[in-house]
C-alpha positions as protocol buffer text, in pm:
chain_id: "A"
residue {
  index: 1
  type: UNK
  ca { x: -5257 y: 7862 z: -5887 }
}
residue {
  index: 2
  type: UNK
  ca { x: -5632 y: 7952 z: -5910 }
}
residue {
  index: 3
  type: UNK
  ca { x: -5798 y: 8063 z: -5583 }
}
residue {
  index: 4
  type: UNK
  ca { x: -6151 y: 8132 z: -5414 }
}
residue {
  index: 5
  type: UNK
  ca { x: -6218 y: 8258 z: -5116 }
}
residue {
  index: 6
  type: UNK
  ca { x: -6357 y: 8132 z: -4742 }
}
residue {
  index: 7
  type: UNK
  ca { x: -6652 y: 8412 z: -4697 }
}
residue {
  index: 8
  type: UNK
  ca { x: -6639 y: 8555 z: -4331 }
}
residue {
  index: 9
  type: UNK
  ca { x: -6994 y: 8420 z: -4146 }
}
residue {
  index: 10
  type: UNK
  ca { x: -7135 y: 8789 z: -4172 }
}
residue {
  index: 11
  type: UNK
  ca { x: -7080 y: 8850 z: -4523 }
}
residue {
  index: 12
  type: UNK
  ca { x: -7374 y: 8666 z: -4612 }
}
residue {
  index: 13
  type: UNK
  ca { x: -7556 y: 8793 z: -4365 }
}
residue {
  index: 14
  type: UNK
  ca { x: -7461 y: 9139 z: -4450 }
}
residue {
  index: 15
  type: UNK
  ca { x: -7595 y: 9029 z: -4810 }
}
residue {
  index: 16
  type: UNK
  ca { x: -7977 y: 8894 z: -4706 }
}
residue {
  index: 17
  type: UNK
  ca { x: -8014 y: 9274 z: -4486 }
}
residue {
  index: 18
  type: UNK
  ca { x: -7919 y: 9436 z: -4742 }
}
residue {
  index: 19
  type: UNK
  ca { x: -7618 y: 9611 z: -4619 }
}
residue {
  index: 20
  type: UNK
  ca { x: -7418 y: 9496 z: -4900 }
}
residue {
  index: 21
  type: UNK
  ca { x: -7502 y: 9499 z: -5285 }
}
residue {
  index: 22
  type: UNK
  ca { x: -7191 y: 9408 z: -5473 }
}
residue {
  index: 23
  type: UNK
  ca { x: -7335 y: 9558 z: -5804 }
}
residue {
  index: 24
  type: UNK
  ca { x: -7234 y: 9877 z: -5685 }
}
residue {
  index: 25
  type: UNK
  ca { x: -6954 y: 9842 z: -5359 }
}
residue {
  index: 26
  type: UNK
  ca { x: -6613 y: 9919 z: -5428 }
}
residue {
  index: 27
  type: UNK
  ca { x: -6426 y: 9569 z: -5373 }
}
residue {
  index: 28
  type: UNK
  ca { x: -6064 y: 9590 z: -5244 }
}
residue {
  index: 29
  type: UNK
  ca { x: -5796 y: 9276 z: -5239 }
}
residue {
  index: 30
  type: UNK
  ca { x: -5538 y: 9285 z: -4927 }
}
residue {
  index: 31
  type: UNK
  ca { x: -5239 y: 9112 z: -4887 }
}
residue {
  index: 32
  type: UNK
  ca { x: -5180 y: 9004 z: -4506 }
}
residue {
  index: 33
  type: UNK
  ca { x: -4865 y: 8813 z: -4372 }
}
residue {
  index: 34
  type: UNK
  ca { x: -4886 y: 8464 z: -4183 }
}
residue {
  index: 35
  type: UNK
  ca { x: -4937 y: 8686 z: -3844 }
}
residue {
  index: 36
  type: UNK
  ca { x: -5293 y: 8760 z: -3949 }
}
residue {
  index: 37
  type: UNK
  ca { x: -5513 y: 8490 z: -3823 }
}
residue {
  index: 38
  type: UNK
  ca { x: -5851 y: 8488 z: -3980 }
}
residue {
  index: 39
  type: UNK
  ca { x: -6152 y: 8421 z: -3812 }
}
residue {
  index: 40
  type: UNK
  ca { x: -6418 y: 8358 z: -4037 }
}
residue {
  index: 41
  type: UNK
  ca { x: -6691 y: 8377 z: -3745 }
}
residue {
  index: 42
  type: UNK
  ca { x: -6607 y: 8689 z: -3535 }
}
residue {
  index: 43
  type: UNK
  ca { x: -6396 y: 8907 z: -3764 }
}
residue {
  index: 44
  type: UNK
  ca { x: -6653 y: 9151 z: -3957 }
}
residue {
  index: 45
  type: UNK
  ca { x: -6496 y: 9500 z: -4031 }
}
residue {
  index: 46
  type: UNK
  ca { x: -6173 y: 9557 z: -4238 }
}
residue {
  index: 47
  type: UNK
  ca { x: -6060 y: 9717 z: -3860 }
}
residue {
  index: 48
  type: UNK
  ca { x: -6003 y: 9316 z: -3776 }
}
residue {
  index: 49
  type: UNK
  ca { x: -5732 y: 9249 z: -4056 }
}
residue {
  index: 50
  type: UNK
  ca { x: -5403 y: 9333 z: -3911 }
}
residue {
  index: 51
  type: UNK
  ca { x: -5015 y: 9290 z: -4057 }
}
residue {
  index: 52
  type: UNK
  ca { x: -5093 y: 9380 z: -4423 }
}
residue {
  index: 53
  type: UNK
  ca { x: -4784 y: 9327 z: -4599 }
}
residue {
  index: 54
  type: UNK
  ca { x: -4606 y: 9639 z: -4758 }
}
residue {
  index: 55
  type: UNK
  ca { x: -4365 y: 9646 z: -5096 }
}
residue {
  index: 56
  type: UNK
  ca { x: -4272 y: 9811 z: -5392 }
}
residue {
  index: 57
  type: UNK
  ca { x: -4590 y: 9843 z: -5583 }
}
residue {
  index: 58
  type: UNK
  ca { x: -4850 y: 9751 z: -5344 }
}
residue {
  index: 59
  type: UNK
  ca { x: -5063 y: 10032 z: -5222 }
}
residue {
  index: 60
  type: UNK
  ca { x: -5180 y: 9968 z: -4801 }
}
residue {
  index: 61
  type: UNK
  ca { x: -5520 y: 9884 z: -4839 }
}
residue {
  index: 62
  type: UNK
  ca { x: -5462 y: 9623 z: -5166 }
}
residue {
  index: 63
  type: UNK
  ca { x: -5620 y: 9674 z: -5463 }
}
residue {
  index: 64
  type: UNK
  ca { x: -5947 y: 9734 z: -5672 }
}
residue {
  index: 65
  type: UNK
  ca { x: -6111 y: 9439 z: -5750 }
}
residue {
  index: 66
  type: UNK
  ca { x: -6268 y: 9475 z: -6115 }
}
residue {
  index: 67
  type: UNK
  ca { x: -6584 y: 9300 z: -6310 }
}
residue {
  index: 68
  type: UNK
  ca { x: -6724 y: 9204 z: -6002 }
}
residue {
  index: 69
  type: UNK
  ca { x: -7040 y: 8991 z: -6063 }
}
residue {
  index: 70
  type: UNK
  ca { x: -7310 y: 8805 z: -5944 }
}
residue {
  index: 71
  type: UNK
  ca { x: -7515 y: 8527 z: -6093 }
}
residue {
  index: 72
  type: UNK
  ca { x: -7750 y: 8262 z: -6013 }
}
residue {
  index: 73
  type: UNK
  ca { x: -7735 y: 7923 z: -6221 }
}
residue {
  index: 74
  type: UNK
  ca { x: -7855 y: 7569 z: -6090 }
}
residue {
  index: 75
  type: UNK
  ca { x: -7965 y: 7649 z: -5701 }
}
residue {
  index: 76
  type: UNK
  ca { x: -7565 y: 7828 z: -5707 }
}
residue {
  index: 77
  type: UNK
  ca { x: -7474 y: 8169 z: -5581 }
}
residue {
  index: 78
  type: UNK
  ca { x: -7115 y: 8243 z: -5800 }
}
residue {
  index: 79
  type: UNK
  ca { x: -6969 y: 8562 z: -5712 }
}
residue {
  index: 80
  type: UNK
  ca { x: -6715 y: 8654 z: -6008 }
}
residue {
  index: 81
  type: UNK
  ca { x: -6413 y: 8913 z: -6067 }
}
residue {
  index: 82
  type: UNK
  ca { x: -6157 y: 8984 z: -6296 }
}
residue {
  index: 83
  type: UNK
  ca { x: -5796 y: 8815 z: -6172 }
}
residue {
  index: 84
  type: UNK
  ca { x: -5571 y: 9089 z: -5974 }
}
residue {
  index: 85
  type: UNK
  ca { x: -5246 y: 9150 z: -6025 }
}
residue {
  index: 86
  type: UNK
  ca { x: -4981 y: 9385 z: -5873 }
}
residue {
  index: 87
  type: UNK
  ca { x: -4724 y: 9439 z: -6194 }
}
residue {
  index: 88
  type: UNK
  ca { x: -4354 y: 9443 z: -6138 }
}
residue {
  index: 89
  type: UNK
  ca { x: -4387 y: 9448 z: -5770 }
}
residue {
  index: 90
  type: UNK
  ca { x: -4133 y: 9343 z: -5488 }
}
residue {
  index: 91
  type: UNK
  ca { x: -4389 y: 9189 z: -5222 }
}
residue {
  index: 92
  type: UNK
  ca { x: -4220 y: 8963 z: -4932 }
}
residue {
  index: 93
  type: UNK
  ca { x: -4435 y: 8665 z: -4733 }
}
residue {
  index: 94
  type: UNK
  ca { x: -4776 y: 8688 z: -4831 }
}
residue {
  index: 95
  type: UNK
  ca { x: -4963 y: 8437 z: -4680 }
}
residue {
  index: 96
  type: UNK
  ca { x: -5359 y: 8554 z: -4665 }
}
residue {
  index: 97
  type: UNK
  ca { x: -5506 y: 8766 z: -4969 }
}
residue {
  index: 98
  type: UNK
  ca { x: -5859 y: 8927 z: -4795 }
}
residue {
  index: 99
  type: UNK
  ca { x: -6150 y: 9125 z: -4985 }
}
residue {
  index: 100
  type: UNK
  ca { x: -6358 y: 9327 z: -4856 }
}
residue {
  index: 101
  type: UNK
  ca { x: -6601 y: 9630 z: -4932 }
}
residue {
  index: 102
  type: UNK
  ca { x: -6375 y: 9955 z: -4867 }
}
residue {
  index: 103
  type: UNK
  ca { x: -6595 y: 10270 z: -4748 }
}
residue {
  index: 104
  type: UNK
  ca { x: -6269 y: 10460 z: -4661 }
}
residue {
  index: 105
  type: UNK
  ca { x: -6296 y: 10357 z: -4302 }
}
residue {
  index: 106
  type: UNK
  ca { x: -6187 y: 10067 z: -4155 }
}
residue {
  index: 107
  type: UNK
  ca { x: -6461 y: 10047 z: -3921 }
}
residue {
  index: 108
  type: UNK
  ca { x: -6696 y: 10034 z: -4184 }
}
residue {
  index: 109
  type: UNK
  ca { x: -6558 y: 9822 z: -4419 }
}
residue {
  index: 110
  type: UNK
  ca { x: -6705 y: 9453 z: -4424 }
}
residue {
  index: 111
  type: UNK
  ca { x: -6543 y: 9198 z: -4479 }
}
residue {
  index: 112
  type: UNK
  ca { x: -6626 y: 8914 z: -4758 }
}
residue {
  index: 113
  type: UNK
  ca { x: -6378 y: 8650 z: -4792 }
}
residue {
  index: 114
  type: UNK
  ca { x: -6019 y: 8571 z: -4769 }
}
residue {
  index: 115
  type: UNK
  ca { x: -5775 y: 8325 z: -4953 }
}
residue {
  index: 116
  type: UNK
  ca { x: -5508 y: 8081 z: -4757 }
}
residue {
  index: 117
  type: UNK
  ca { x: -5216 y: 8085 z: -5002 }
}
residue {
  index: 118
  type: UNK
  ca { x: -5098 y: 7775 z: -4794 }
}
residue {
  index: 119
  type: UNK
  ca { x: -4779 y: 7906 z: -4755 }
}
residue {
  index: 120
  type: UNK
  ca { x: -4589 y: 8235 z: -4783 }
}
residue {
  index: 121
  type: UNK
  ca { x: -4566 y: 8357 z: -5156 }
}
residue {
  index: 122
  type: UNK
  ca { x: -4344 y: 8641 z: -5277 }
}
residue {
  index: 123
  type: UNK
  ca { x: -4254 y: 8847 z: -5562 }
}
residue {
  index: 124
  type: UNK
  ca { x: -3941 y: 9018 z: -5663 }
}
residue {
  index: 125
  type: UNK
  ca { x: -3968 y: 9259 z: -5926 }
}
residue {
  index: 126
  type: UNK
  ca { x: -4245 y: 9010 z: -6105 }
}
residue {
  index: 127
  type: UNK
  ca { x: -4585 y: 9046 z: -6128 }
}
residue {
  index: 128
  type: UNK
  ca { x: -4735 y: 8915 z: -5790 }
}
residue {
  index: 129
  type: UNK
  ca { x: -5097 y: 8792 z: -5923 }
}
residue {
  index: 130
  type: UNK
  ca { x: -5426 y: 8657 z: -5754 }
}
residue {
  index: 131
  type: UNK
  ca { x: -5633 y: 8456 z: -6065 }
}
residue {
  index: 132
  type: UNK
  ca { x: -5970 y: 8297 z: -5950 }
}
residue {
  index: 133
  type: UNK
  ca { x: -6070 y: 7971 z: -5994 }
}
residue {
  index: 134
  type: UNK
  ca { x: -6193 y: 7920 z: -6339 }
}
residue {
  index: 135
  type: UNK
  ca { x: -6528 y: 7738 z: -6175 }
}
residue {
  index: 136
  type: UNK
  ca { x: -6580 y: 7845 z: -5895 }
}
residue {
  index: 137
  type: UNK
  ca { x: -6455 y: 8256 z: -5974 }
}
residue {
  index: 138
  type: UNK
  ca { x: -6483 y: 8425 z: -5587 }
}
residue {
  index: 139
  type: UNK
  ca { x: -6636 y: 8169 z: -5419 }
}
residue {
  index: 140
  type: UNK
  ca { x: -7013 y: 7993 z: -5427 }
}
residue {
  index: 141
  type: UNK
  ca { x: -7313 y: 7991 z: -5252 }
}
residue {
  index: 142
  type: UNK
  ca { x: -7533 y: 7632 z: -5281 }
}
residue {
  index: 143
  type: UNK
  ca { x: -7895 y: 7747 z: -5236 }
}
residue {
  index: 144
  type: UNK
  ca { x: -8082 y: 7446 z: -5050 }
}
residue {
  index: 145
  type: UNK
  ca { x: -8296 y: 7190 z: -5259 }
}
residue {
  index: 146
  type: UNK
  ca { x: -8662 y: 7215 z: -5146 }
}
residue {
  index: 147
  type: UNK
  ca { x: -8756 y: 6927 z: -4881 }
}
C-alpha cells in the first residue's frame, strides 16, 4: 500500500522561519503502536511521540529516510523520498509510521508528518516496508492561486 503523510501544523511553519531546510536535515521514519495518538496541531518535538514499537531489526528511533527532495511544479509543494524498508525484521502492531528531523535530542527534533496505517500491520521475519505514494511521494503542499 502506498502512503503520504499528515504534516504536523508546525512543520510548515518551521519551513517559512527557516528552522528547517530538508536539503540538508537528517530525516528519520518511526514506527509507533496504536497507543500513540497524534496530534497534528500541538505535538511539535520528536519528545511528543511516545510507544515506538520495538523488534528484531528495528533500531529505537526508526530509520534514515534517503533521497529526500523538494520540488515545486504547478502552484504544488511535493516533498519526495526513497521508500523505507526494515529487511527481514520481526515488528509486532504498527499502527502510526512518524518522520521527523532527528538532531540527536528529542527535544529538538521537529516533527514533519506521520502516516495512519489504518490498522495494526506486522512483520515476521519479512521485510516490513513503508513505499510512498507514487503521486503524491511525502505529502504536498497546494500554493494558493492569486485572487
Amino acid at each position: 500500500m502506498a502512503v503520504s503523510a499528515v504534516f504536523y501544523d508546525n512543520f510548515v511553519l518551521s519551513c517559512l522561519k527557516g528552522d528547517i531546510d530538508l536539503d540538508t536535515a537528517t530525516v528519520k521514519l518511526m514506527l509507533c503502536t496504536a497507543s500513540y495518538t497524534p496530534n497534528k496541531a500541538t505535538h511539535v518535538f520528536k519528545s511528543s511521540v511516545n510507544n515506538e514499537v520495538t523488534g528484531t531489526a528495528y533500531t529505537a528511533g526508526g530509520a534514515t529516510v534517503s533521497g529526500v527532495t523538494t520540488a515545486l511544479a504547478s502552484a504544488v509543494v511535493k516533498i519526495t523520498a526513497d521508500d523505507v524498508q526494515w529487511a527481514d525484521s520481526t515488528i509486532a502492531n504498527a499502527r502510526y509510521a512518524v518522520l521527523y528531523i532527528s538532531t540527536g535530542s528529542d527535544a529538538t527534533s521537529r516533527l514533519i508528518g506521520y502516516i495512519d496505517f489504518g490498522e495494526n500491520v506486522s512483520s515476521t521475519a519479512a521485510d516490513f516496508d513503508v513505499a510512498w505514494d507514487d503521486t503524491d511521494g511525502v505529502g504536498t503542499f497546494t500554493v494558493a492561486a492569486a485572487a
